[in-house]
C-alpha positions in Angstrom: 5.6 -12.5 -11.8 8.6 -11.3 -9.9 11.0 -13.5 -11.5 9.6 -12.6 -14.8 10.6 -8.8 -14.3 13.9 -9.4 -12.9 14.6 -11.8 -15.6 13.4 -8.6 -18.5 15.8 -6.5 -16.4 18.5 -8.3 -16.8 17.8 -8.5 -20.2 18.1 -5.3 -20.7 21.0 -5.1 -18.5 23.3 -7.1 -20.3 22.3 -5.9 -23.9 22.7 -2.2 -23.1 26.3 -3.1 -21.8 28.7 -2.1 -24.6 31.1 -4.1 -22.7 30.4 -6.6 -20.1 32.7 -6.0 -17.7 31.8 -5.6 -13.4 32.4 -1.3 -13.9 30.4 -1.4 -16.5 27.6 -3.4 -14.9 28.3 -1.6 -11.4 28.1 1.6 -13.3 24.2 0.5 -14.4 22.7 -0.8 -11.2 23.8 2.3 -9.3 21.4 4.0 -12.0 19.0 2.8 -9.6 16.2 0.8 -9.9 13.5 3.5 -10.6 15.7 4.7 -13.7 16.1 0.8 -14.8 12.0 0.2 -14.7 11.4 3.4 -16.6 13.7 2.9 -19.3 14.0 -1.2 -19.6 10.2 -1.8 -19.1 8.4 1.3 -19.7 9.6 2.5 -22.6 9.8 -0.9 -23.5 6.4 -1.5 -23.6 6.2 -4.2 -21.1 3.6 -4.1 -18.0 1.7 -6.6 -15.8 -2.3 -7.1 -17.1 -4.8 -9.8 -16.9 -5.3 -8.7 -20.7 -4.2 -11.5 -23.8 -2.5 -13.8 -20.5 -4.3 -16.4 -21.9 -4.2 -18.8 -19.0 -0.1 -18.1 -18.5 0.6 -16.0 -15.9 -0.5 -16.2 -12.5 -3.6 -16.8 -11.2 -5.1 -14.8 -7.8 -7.0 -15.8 -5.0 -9.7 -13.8 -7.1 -9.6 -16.0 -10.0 -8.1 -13.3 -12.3 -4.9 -14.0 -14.3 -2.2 -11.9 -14.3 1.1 -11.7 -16.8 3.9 -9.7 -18.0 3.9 -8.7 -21.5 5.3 -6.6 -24.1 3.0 -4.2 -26.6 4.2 -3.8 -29.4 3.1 -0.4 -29.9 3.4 0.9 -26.4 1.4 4.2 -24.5 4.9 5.0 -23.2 6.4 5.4 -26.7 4.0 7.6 -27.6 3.6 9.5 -24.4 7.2 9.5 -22.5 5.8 11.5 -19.8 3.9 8.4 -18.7 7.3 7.0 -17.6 8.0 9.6 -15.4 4.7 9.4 -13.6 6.4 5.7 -12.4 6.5 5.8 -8.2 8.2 2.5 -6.8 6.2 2.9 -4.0 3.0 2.7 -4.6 3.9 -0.1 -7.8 2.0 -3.1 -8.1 4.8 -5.2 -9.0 6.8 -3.6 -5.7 4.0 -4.1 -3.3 3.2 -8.2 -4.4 
């Protein structure tokens, strides 16, 4: 799933850019990575689940299938706060 999330981030990295250029780029990864998650993938509606995978993803030494999707109506939307409540360390995504 890692490569899936870095791929979203970058995404959103280079659409947010209103100019790609290295400063502006450097100027958004030293926003740090905590601030990128919240707003790019949070907000975004976009988590990890073993919910609607069906069979893409990957699968766990406990048969369960995990996969990274968007909701189209997202908690986060609706709840911002939820966002802030994001701590990289405990993170499932962080700790795989």
């Amino acid at each position: 799933l890692a490569c899936r999330v870095c791929q979203q981030l970058l995404n959103a990295l280079w659409a947010g850019l209103a100019e790609p250029s290295p400063v502006a780029v450097r100027q958004r990864l030293d926003e740090g990575c905590t601030a990128s998650v919240r707003r790019d993938l949070f907000l975004e509606g976009w988590h990890v689940t073993t919910d609607g995978c069906d069979g893409a993803g990957t699968t766990t030494s406990d048969g369960a299938t995990w996969c990274f999707l968007q909701e189209r109506a997202p908690e986060a939307v609706r709840r911002p706060e939820l966002a802030e409540e994001y701590d990289p360390a405990k993170d499932a995504l962080l700790l795989a």
